[in-house]
mmCIF file of the N, C-alpha and C atoms, coordinates in Angstrom:
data_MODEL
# 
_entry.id   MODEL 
# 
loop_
_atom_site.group_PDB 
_atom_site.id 
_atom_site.type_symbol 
_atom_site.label_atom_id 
_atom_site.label_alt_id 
_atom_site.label_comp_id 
_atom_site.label_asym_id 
_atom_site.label_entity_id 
_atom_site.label_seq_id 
_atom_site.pdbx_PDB_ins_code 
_atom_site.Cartn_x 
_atom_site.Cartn_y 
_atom_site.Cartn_z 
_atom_site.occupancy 
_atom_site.B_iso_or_equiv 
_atom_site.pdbx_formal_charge 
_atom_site.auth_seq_id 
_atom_site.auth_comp_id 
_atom_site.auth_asym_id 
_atom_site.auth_atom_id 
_atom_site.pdbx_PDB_model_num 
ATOM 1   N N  . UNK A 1 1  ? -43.111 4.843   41.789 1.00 0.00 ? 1  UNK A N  1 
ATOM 2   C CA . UNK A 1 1  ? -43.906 3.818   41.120 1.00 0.00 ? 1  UNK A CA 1 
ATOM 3   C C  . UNK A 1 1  ? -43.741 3.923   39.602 1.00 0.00 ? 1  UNK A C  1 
ATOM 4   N N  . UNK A 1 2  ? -43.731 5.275   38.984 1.00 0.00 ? 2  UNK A N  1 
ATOM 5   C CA . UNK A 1 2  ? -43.554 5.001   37.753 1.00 0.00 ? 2  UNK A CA 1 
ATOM 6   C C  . UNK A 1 2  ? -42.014 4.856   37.004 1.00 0.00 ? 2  UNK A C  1 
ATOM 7   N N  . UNK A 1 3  ? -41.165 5.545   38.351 1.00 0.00 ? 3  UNK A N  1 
ATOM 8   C CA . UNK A 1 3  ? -40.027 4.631   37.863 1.00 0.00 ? 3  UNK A CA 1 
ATOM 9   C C  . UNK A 1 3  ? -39.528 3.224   37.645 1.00 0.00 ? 3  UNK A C  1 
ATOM 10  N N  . UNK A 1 4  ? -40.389 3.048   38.539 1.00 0.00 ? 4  UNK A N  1 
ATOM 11  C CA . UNK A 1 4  ? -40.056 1.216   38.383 1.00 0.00 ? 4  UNK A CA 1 
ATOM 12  C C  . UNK A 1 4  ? -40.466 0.909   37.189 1.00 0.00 ? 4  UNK A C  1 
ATOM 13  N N  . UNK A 1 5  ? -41.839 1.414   36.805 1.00 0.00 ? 5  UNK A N  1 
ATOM 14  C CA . UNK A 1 5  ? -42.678 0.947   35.883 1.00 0.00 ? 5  UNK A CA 1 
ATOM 15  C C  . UNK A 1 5  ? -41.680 1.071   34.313 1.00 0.00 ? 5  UNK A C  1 
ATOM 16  N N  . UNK A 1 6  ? -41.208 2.164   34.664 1.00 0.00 ? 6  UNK A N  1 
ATOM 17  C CA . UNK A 1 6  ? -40.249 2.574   33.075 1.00 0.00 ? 6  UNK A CA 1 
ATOM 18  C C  . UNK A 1 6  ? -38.863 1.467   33.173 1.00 0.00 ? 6  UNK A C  1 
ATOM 19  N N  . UNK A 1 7  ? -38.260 1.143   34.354 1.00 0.00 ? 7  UNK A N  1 
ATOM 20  C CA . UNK A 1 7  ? -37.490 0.491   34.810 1.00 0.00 ? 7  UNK A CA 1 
ATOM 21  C C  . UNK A 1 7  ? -38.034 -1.353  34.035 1.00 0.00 ? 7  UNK A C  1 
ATOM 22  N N  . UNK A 1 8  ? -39.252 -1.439  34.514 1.00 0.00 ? 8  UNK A N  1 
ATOM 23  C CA . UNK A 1 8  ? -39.037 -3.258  33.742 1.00 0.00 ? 8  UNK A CA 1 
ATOM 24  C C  . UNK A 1 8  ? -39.417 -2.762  32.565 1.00 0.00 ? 8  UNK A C  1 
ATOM 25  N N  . UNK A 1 9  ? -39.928 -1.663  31.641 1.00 0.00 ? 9  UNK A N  1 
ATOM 26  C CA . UNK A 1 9  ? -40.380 -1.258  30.220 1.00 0.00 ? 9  UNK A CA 1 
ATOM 27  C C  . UNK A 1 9  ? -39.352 -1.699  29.868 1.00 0.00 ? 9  UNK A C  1 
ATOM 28  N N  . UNK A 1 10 ? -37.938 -0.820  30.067 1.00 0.00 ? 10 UNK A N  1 
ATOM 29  C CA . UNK A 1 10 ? -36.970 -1.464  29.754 1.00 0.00 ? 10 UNK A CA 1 
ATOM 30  C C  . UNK A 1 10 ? -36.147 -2.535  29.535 1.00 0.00 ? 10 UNK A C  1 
ATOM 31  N N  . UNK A 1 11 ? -36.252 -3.363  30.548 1.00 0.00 ? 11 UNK A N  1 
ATOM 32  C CA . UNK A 1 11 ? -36.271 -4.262  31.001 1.00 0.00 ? 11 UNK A CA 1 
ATOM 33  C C  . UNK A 1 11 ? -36.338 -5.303  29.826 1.00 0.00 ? 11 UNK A C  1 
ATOM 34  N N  . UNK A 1 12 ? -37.891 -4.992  29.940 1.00 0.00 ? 12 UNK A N  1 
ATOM 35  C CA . UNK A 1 12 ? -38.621 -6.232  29.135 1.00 0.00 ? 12 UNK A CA 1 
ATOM 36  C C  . UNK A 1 12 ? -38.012 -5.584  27.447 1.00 0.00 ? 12 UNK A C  1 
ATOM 37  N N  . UNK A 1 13 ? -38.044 -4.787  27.384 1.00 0.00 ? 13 UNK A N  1 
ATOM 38  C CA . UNK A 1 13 ? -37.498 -4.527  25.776 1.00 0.00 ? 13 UNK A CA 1 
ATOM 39  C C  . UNK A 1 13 ? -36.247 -5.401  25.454 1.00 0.00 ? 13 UNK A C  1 
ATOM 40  N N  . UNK A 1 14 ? -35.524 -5.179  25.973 1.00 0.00 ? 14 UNK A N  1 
ATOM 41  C CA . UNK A 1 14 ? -34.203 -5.358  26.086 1.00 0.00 ? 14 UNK A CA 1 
ATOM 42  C C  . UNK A 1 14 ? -34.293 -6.928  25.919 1.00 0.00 ? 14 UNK A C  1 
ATOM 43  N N  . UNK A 1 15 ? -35.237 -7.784  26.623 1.00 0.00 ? 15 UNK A N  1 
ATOM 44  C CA . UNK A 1 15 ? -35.322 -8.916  26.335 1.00 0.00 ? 15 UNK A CA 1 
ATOM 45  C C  . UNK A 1 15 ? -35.675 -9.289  25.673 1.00 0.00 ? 15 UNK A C  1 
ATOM 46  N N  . UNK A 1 16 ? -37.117 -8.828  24.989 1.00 0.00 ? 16 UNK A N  1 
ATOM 47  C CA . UNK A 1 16 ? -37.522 -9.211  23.776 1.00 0.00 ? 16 UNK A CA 1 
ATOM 48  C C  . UNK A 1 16 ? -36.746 -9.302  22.474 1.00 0.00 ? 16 UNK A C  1 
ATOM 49  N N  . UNK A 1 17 ? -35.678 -7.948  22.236 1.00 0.00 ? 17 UNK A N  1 
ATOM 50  C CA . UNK A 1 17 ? -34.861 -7.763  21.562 1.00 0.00 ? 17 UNK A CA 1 
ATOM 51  C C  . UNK A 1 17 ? -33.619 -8.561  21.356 1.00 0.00 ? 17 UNK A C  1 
ATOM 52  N N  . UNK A 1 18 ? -33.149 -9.305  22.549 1.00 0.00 ? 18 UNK A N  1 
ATOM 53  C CA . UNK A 1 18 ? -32.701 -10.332 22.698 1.00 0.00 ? 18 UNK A CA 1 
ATOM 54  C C  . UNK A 1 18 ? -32.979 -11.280 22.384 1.00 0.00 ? 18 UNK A C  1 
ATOM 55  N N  . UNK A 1 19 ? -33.862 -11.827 23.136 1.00 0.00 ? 19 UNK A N  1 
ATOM 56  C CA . UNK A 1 19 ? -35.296 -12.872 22.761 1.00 0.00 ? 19 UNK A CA 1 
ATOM 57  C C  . UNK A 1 19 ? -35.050 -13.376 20.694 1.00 0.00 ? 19 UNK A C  1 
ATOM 58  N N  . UNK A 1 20 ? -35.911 -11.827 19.958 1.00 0.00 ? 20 UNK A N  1 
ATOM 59  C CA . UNK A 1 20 ? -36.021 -11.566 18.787 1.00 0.00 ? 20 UNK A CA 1 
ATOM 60  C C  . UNK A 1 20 ? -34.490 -12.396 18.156 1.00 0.00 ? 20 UNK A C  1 
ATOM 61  N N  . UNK A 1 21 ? -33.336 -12.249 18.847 1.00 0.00 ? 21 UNK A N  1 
ATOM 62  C CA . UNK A 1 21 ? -31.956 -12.033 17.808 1.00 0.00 ? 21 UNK A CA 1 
ATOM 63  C C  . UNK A 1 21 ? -31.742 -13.431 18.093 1.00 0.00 ? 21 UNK A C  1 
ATOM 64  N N  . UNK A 1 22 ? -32.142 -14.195 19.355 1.00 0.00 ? 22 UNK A N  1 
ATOM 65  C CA . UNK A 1 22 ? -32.085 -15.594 19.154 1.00 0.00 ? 22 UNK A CA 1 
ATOM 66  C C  . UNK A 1 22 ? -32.553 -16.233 18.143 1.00 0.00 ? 22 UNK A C  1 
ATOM 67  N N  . UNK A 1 23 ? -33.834 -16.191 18.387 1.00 0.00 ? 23 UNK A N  1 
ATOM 68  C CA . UNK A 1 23 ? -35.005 -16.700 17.525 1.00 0.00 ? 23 UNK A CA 1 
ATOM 69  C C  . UNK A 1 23 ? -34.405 -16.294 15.939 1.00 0.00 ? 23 UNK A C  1 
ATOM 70  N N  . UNK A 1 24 ? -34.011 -15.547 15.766 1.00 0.00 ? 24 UNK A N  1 
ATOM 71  C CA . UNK A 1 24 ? -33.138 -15.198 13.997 1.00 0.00 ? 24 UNK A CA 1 
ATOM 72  C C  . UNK A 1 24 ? -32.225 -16.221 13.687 1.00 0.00 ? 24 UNK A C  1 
ATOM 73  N N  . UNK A 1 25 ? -31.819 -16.425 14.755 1.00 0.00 ? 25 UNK A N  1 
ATOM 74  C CA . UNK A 1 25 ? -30.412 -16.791 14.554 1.00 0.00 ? 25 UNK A CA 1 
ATOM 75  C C  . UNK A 1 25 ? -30.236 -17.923 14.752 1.00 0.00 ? 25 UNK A C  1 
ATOM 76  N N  . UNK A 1 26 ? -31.368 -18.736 15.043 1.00 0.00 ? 26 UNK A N  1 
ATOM 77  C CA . UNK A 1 26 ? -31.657 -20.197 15.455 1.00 0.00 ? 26 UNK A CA 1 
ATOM 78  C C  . UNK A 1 26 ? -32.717 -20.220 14.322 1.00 0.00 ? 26 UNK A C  1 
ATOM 79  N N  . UNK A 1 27 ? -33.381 -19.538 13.085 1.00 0.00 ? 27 UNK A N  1 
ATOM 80  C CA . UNK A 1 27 ? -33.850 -20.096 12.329 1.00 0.00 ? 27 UNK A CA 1 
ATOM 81  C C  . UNK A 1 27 ? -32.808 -19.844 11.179 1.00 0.00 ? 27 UNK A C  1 
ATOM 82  N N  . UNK A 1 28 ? -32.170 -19.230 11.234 1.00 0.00 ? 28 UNK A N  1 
ATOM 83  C CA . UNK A 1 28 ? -30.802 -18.855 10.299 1.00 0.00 ? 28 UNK A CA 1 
ATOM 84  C C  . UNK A 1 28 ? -30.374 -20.850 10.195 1.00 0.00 ? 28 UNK A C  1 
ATOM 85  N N  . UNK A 1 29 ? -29.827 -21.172 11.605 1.00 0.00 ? 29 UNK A N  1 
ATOM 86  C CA . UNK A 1 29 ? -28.987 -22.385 11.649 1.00 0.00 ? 29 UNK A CA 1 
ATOM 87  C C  . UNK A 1 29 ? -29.946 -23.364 11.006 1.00 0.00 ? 29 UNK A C  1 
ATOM 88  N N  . UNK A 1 30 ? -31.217 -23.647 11.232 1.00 0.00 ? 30 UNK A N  1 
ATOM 89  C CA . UNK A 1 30 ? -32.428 -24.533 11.091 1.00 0.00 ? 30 UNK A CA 1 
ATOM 90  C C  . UNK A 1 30 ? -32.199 -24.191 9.578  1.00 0.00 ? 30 UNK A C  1 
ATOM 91  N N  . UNK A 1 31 ? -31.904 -23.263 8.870  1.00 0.00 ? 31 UNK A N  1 
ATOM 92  C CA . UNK A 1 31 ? -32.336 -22.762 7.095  1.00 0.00 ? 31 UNK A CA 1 
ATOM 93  C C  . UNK A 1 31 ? -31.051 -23.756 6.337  1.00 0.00 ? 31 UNK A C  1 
ATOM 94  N N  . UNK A 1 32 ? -30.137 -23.499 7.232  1.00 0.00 ? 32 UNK A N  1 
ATOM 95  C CA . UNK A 1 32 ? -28.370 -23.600 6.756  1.00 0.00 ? 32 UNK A CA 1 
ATOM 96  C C  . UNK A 1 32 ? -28.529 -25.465 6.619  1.00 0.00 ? 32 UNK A C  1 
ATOM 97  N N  . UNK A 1 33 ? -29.028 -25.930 7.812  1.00 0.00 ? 33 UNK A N  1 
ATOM 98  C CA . UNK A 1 33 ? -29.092 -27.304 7.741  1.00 0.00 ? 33 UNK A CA 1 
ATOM 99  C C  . UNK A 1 33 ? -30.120 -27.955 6.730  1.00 0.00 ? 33 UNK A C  1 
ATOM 100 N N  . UNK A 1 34 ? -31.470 -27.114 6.571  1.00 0.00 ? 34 UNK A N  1 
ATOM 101 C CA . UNK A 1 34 ? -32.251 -27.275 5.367  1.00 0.00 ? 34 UNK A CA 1 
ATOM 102 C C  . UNK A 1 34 ? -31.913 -28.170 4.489  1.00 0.00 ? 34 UNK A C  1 
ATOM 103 N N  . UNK A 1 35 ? -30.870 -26.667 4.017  1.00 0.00 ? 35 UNK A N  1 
ATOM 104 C CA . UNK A 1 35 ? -30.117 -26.659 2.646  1.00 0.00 ? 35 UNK A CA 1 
ATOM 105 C C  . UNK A 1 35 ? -28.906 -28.108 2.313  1.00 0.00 ? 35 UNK A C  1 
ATOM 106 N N  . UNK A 1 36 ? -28.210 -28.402 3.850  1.00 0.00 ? 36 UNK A N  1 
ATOM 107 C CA . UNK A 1 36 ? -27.146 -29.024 4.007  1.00 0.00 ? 36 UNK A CA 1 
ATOM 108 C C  . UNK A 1 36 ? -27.814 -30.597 3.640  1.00 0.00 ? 36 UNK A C  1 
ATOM 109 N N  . UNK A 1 37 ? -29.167 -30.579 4.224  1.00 0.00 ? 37 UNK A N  1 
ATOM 110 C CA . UNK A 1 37 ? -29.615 -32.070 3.777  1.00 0.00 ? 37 UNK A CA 1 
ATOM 111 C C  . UNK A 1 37 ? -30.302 -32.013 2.576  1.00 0.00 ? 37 UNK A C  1 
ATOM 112 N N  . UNK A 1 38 ? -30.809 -30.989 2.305  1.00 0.00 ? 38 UNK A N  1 
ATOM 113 C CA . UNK A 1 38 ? -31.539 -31.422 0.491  1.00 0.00 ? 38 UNK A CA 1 
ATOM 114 C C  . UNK A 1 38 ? -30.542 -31.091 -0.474 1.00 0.00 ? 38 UNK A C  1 
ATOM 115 N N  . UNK A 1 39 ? -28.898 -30.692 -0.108 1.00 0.00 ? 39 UNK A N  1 
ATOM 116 C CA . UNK A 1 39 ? -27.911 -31.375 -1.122 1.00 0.00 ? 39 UNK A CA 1 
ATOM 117 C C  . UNK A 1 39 ? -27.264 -32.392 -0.601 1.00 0.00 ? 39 UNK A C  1 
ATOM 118 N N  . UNK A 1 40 ? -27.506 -33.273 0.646  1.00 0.00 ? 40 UNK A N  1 
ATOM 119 C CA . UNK A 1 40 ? -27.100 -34.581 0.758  1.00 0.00 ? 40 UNK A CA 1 
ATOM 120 C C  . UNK A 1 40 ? -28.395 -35.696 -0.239 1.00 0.00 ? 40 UNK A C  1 
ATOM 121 N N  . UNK A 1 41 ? -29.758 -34.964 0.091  1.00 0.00 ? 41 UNK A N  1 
ATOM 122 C CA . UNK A 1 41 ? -30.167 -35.712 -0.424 1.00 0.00 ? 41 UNK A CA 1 
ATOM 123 C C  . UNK A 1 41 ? -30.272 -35.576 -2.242 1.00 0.00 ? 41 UNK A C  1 
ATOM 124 N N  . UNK A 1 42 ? -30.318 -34.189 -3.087 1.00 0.00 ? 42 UNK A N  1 
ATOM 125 C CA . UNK A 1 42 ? -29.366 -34.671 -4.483 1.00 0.00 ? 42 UNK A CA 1 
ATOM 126 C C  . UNK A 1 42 ? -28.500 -35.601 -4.699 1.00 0.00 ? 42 UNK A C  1 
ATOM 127 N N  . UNK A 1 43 ? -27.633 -35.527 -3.596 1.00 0.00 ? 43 UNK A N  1 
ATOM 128 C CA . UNK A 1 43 ? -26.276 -36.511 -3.820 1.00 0.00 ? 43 UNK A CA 1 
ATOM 129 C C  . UNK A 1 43 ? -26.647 -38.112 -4.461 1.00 0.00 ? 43 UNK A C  1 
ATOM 130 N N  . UNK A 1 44 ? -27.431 -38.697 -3.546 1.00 0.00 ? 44 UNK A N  1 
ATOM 131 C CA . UNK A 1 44 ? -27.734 -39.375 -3.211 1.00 0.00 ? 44 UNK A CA 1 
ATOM 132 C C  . UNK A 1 44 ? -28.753 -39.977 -4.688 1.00 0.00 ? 44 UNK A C  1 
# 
């Protein structure tokens, strides 16, 4: 029983941590495009 228990601990870390590097990396792209339209809109 408490192997299992250490078994999804892991588990679930591993996802969150995953989880976490999405979520970075999809507000990274969201920052990049920000930027990409408030110098379309200077242009302009």
């Amino acid at each position: 029983m408490a192997a299992l228990g250490f078994v999804f601990g892991i588990t679930g870390m591993t996802f969150g941590l995953a989880g976490m590097a999405i979520a970075m990396s999809a507000l990274a792209k969201l920052k990049e495009l920000d930027t990409r339209i408030t110098k379309l809109d200077s242009n302009l």
